[in-house]
Each structure stands twice: as C-alpha cells, then as structure tokens.
C-alpha positions in Angstrom: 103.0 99.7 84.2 103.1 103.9 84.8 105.6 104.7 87.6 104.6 108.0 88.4 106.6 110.7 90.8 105.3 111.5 93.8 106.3 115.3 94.5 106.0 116.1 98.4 106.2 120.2 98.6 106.7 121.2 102.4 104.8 124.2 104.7 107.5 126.8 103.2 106.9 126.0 99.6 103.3 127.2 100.0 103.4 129.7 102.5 102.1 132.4 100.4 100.9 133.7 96.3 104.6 133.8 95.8 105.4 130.3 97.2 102.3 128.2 95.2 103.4 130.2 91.7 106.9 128.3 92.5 104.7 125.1 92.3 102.9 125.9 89.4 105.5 125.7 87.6 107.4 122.9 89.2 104.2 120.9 88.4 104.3 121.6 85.1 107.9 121.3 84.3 107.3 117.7 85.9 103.7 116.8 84.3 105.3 114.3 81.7 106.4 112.3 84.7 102.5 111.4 86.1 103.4 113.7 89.4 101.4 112.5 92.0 101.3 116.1 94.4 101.7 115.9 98.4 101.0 119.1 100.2 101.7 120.5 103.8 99.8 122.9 105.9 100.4 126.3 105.3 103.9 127.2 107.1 102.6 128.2 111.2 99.0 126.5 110.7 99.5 123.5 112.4 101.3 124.8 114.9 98.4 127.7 115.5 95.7 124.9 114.8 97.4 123.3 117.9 97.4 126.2 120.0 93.6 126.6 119.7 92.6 123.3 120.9 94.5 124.1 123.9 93.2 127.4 124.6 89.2 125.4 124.1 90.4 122.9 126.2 91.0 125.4 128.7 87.7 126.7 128.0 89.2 130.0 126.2 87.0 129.6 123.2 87.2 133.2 121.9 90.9 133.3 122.0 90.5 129.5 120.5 89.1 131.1 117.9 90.6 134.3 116.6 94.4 132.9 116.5 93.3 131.4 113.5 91.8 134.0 111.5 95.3 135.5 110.2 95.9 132.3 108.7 93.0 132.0 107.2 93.4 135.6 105.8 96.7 134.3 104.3 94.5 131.6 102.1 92.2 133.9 101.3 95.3 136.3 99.8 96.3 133.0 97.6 93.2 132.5 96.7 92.4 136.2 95.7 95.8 136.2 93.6 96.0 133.2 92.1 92.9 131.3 91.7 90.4 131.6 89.2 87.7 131.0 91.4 88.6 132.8 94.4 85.1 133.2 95.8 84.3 128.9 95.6 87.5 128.9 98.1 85.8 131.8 100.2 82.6 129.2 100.9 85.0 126.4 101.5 86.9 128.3 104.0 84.1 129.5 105.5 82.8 126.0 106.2 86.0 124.9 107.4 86.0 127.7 109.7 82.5 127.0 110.7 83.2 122.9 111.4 86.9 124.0 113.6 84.6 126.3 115.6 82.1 122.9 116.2 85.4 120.9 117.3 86.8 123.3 119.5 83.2 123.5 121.4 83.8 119.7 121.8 87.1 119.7 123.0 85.8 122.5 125.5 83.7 120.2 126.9 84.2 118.2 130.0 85.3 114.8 129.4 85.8 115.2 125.9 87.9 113.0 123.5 90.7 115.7 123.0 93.1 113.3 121.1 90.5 112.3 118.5 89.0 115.9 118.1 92.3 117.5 118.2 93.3 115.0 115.3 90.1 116.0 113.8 91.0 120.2 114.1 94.5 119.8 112.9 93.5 118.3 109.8 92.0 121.4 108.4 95.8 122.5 108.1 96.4 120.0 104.9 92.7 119.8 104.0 92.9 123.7 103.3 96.3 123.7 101.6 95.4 120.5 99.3 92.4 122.0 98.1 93.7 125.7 97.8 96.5 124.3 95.3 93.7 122.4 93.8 92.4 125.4 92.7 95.7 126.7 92.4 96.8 124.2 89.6 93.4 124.2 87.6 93.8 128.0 87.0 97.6 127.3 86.0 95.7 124.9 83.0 97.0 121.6 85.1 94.4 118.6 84.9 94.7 118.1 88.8 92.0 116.1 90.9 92.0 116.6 94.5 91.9 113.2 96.7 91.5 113.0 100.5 94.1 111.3 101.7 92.3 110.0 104.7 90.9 108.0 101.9 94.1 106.4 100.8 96.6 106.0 104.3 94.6 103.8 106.9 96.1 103.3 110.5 95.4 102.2 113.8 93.5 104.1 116.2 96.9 105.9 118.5 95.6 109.6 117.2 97.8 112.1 117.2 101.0 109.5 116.2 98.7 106.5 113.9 100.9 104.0 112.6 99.7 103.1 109.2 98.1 99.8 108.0 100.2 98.9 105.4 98.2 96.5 103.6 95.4 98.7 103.4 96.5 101.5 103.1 98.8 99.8 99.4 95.3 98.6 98.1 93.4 101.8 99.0 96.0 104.2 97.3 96.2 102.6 94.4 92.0 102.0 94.5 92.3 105.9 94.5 95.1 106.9 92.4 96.0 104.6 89.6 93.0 105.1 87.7 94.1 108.7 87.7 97.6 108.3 87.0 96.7 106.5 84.1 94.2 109.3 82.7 97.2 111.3 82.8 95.5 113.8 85.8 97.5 114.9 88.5 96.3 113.8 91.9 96.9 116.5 94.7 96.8 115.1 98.3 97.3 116.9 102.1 100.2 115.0 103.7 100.0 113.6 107.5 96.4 113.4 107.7 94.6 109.8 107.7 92.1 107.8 108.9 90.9 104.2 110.8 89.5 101.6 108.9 86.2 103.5 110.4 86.6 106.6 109.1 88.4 108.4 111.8 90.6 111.1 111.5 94.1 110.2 112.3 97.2 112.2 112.0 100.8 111.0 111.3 103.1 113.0 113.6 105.2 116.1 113.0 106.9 115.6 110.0 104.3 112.9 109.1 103.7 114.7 105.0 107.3 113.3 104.0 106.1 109.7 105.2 102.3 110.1 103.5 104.6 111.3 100.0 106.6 107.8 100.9 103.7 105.2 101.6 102.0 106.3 98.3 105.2 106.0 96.2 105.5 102.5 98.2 102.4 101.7 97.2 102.2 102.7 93.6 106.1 101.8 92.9 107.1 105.3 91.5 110.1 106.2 89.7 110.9 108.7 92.2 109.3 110.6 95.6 111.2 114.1 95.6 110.7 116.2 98.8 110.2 119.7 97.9 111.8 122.1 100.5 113.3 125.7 101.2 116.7 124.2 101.5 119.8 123.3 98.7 119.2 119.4 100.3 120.8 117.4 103.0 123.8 119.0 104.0 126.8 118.3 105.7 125.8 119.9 108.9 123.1 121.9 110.2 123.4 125.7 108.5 122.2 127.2 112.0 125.4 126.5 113.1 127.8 125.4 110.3 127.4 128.6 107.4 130.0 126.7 105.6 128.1 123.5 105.0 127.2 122.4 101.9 124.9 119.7 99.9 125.8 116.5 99.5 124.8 115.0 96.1 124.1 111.7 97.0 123.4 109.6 100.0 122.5 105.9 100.9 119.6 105.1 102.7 121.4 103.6 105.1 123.3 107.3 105.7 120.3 109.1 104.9 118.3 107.1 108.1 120.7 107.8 110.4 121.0 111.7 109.7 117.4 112.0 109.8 117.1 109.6 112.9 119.9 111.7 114.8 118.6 115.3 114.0 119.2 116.3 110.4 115.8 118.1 109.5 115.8 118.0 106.0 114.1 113.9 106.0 111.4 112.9 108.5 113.2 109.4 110.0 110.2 107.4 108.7 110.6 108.3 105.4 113.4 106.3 104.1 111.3 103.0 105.1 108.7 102.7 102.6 111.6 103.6 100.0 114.0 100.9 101.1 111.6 98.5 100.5 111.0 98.9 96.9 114.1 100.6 96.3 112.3 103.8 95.2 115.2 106.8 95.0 114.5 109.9 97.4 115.8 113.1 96.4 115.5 116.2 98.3 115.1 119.5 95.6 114.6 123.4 96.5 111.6 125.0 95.9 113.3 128.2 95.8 116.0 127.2 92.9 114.1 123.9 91.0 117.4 124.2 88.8 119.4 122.7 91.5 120.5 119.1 91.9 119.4 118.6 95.4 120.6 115.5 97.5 119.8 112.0 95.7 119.1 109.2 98.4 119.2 105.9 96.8 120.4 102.2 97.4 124.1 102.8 96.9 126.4 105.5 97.6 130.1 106.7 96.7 132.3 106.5 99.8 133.3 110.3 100.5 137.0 111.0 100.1 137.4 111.3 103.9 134.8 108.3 104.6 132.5 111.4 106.3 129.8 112.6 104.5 127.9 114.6 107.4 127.5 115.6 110.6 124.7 115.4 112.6 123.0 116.8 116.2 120.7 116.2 118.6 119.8 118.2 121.7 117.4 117.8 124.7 119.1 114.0 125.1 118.9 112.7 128.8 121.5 109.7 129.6 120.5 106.9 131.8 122.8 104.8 133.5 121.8 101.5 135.4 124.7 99.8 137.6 124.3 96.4 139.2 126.7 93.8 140.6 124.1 91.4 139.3 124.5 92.2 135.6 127.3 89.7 135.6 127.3 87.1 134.2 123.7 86.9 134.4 121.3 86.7 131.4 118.1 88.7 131.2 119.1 91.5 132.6 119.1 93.8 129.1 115.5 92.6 128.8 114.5 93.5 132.1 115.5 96.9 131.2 114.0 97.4 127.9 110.9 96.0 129.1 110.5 99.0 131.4 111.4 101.4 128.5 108.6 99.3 126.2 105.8 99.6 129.1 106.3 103.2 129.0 106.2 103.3 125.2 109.9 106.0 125.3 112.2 105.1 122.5 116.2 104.1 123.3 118.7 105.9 121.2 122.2 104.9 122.4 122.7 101.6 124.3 126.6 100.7 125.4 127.3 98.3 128.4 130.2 97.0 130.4 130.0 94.2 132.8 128.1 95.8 135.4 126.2 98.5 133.8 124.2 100.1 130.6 124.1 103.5 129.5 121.2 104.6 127.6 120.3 108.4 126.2 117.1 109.1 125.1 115.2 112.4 124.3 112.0 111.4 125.6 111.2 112.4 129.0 108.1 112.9 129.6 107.6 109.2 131.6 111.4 109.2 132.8 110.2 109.7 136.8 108.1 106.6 136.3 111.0 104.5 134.2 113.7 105.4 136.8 111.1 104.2 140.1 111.4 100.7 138.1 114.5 100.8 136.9 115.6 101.1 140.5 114.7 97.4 141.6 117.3 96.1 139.2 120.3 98.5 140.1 121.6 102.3 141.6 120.3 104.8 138.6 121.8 107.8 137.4 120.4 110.5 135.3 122.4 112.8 133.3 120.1 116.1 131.3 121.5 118.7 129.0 123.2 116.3 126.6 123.3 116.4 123.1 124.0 113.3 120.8 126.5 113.7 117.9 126.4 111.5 114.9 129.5 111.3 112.1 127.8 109.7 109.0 129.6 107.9 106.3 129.2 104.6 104.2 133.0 103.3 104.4 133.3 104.8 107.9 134.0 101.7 109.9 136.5 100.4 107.9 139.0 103.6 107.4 142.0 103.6 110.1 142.1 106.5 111.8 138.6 107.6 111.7 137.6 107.7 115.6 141.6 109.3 116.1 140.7 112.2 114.1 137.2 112.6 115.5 138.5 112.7 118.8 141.3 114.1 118.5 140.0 117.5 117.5 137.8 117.5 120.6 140.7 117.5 123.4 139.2 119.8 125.7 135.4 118.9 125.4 134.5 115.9 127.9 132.4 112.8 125.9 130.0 110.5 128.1 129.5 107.8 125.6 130.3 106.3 122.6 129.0 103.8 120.6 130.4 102.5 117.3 129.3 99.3 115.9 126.1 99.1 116.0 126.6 100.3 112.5 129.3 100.7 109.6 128.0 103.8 108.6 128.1 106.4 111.7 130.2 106.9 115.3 128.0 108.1 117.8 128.6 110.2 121.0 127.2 112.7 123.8 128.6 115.3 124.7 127.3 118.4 127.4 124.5 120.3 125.3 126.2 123.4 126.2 129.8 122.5 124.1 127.5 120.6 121.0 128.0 123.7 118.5 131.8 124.1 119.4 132.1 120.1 118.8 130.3 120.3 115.3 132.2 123.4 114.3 135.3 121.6 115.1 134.1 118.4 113.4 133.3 120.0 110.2 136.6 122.0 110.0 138.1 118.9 110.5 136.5 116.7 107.8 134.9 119.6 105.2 137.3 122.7 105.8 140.2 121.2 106.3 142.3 119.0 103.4 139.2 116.9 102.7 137.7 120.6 101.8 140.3 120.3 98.7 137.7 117.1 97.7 134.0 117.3 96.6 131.9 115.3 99.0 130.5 112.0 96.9 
C-alpha cells in the first residue's frame, strides 16, 4: 500500500510570484514521497471575499464588487510570472469573476439564503489558488492534477461551519485520489471548501485548510500531513509577545490539542483529530526556510526538562458563574446547566465547581444574554468580560512537585479568577484580567524558558 504525504501550504506561502516559486520547489524536493498538495486562499481573500457579501447584502453591489479586484490582480501577477499559460488563467478568472458577481446579486436580494450563497462566494478564495498552483506546478515540469475538493470532503448541511461526514467523505477521497497517487501524479486540492451529499457548497470554518490536509491523510493513511506555514513551528509562546520564544521539536498530540485549543495559532484545534486516530505524525515546516526542522506532533513525546513545553493564550474569554444553595447535594444540577449552553449551541472552556456554584469561561458570546435569562431559574449569575485564559502545556506536568508553586509564584501581584488542573495531566489552566495576560506570559516564560530551564533544550 502507497502512504503518500499530504503537504497543507497556508494563505502566506502563496501570497504572491515569490511565495508559489517557494512551493515549486518544496514540491519537488518532496515528489518521491507521492505529496498529496492542500492549498489556502490567497493571504486577505477570504477575508475580502467576506466583506463583499456583506456590502451586497446591504445592497452595496458596486462596492461589493470592486474590493475584490486587487486580489484578483494579484493572481493575475502569479499567473503572468510564473505560469506557462498565463492567458488560460485570465479566462478562468474572468469566469470566476463573472459567477461572484451572480452570487452577490443573490445575496442582495431580499430573503435570500446568505449562509448558503456566502459559502458559495467564499469558495472562489481556494478554488482560485488550487487551480492557479495547478498551473503553477505544470510549468515547474510537476505531473499535478487538480481535484475539487468539494468532491472528496462531504458534510452536513450547517454552511459556513459543516461538520464533515466521515464515512463519506474516507470513501470519496480515496474514490478521487488513490488512483492518482498510484500513477505517481500529484493531486492539488483548495482546503476548507466542501460540499453536501447534494452538491452544495459547504465551508469548514476559519482555519478549516489544516483540517481538509488532515481528513484526506485520515482517509488515505499517509506517512505524514506537514502544515506548510511562515513560521519556524509551534513555539513556546506566542512571538507577538514573547521575541524570545523558540520551536519546540517535538510535541504530543495530546500537548499539541490543547495549545491549539487554547490559542496557539500555528494548528487549527481540529486538526490533531483525524491524526490521532490513525496515528498519522503532524509536523509543522516553514515555507520560508524548508531546511528547518519544524515542530514534529506525533503519538509520544519527551517530557521537557522543566515538565513545560509551552505557553499558551487566549483573549476575548467571558467567565460565568452560577451560585445556588440548591447545588448541594443535589444531582442534576451540572446538566441543567450545560443543557442551556447545548440549546444555544456556545462551547464551555473551563468548568470548576464548589458545593454551591460553577464557574465557566467561554469566548463565545454572541447568545450569552439569552444563556444568562435561563441560567437565572437555577441560581444568582455573574458575568465577568475582559478575561483571558492561560494554558501551561507539558506531558509530565501533573506529576512534577512544584509545578503549580512556581507558576504561581511568579505571578504575586496579578489576581487569578480560576484555575483548573486535572481535567488533564498535560496542562494547568487559569484566567486572569485580559489587561495583565502579556505581563503573566512574559513572566511565565522567563520563568520556565529564560530562566535555569533556558540552560536546557526544550524536548
């Protein structure tokens, strides 16, 4: 059996002529391997493709329109530089251009389906790329095949945020790629875009290319899925804030999850899934310096010397509390509460309880007027905004003495309104004010990576 590689390459690595060269070669320093090739949306498409269905749906066609005309300018420059066929790519963008303008009259009408039509618009942002690199890779003497992947990931019908059918969407991959992979051709795919079992567009999500470059790997057991970035790999905290951090080699999934879960951008959370279940390595490589060894996400992983491997952030987090005399002793009363969070389809982070109350953050919202209204028939509710959730990763963690001392110790002065440890071996979880989150992780990383355990490689 072939176990190809599935390479994933992100909106950065093809954001312009100098960007897809970086992929030519990539491809072809890999091409023993059977790649299988993932693709993004040009860096700022999506985001622009999602700007002009609001402006139709406000009826502001023209601006709709022409905020998407300097991007496709910029595919016309790749085209014009490094395909062979620049002018075949000129009729396909000029169709695509014709077909968004057709949507965005639909979404402009009254009573429209937005979701469904938006899901249809923002597809161009992949179906371009994929078939621009296409092109791309046939003029760079690859044998490359370009495969809608709408034809290979099928979901439900939630557009916008499709959940895929896994079943279906294992036997229509490999329906689609295998025969390739075993002609020796290299498939190239747009990430994030799928469709229904009948034939509708659906869309992944933000982030959603990582998990299309994951279910196909799933599917065809590869070797490998490597997630092609602008970045040296996961690192031990966010560079925006720590200049000091650094890669970290190698990761378990387990570690890998919850970094991506709480806020580490590097890995889109669902990801890791699809690889856990066939035990299909992960490894995050730089587009920009191929040379590099990246971060390795596998089954197992070295405990780091000081138990820590990384730290992770999220902001935006609102806490809940609910406090009720009749939480003791009384059974039920967590399921009430998640019920109400279910119904309103907001996902829990945190969860810690005492006898008479449960804390919860979140960093979904959008329906928390409407979850508090029922959440007050069970108890008094408090709401706490501006939080931010830090996560201290590291396989080992739970069992080192002194681990929570040291965390907490070098954050004296900055106030902490929950913890919860437990839940997992591998992280310690807490919220802190969003306004003191960069002085915690600064601290925190001094503490574990600048400090004696700098004198140690992280494992």
């Amino acid at each position: 059996m072939i176990r190809p590689i599935v390479m994933k390459f992100g909106g950065t690595s093809v954001e312009d002529a100098s960007a897809f060269d970086r992929i030519i070669r990539i491809v072809t320093s890999h091409q023993s391997l059977r790649p299988i090739v993932v693709v993004s949306a040009m860096s700022g498409f999506t985001d622009a493709l999602l700007a002009s269905v609001s402006y139709a749906f406000k009826g502001e066609l023209k601006a709709a329109k022409n905020l998407l005309e300097i991007h496709f300018e910029r595919h016309l420059a790749v085209a014009g530089t490094l395909n062979a066929a620049p002018k075949e790519f000129a009729q396909v963008l000029t169709s695509a251009r014709e077909e968004i303008g057709e949507l965005l009259l639909g979404i402009s009408s009254p009573n429209s389906p937005r979701t469904s039509l938006q899901d249809e618009v923002v597809a161009y942002g992949e179906r371009l790329s994929s078939a621009l690199l296409t092109d791309v890779l046939t003029a760079g003497s690859l044998p490359v095949k370009l495969v809608d992947a709408r034809h290979c990931i099928i979901t439900d019908d939630r557009h916008g945020r499709a959940e895929p059918e896994i079943a279906r969407t294992q036997v229509a991959t490999r329906s689609q790629l295998e025969p390739l992979v075993a002609a020796a051709q290299i498939p190239v795919l747009g990430g994030f875009i799928a469709s229904t079992s009948a034939g509708r567009t659906t869309t992944l999500g933000r982030g959603g290319s990582d998990y299309t470059a994951a279910l196909i790997g799933a599917a065809l057991g590869a070797a490998e899925v490597q997630i092609w970035t602008d970045v040296p790999g996961v690192l031990t905290a966010d560079p925006r804030v720590i200049k000091e951090a650094r890669p970290i080699p190698r990761l378990s999934y387990g570690e890998a999850a919850e970094l991506a879960y709480f806020g580490a951008k590097v890995l889109h959370p669902k990801t890791i899934q699809p690889a856990v279940e066939q035990n299909i390595p992960v490894r995050i490589c730089n587009a920009r310096a191929p040379e590099a060894e990246g971060t390795t996400v596998c089954e197992q992983s070295e405990i780091s010397p000081s138990s820590v491997k990384a730290i992770a952030h999220k902001s935006g987090v609102t806490l809940v509390q609910i406090t009720s005399a009749r939480m003791l002793g009384a059974h039920g009363f967590l399921h009430a509460i998640f019920e109400i969070f279910n119904r309103h389809h907001t996902v829990i982070d945190i969860v810690t309880t005492s006898e008479v109350s449960v804390s919860i953050s979140l960093d979904d919202a959008a329906s928390l007027s409407e979850i508090v209204e029922e959440l007050n028939a069970l108890g008094a509710v408090h709401v706490e905004t501006g939080r931010a959730v830090i996560c201290v990763v590291g396989e080992g963690l739970r069992g080192t003495p002194g681990i929570a001392a040291r965390v907490f110790g070098c954050l004296g002065d900055i106030n902490v309104s929950l913890i919860s440890q437990g839940a997992s071996r591998i992280n310690l979880t807490f919220v802190v004010e969003e306004l003191h989150v960069h002085e915690a992780i600064r601290r925190l990383h001094q503490t574990f990576f600048e400090g004696e355990a700098a004198t140690q490689a992280v494992a």
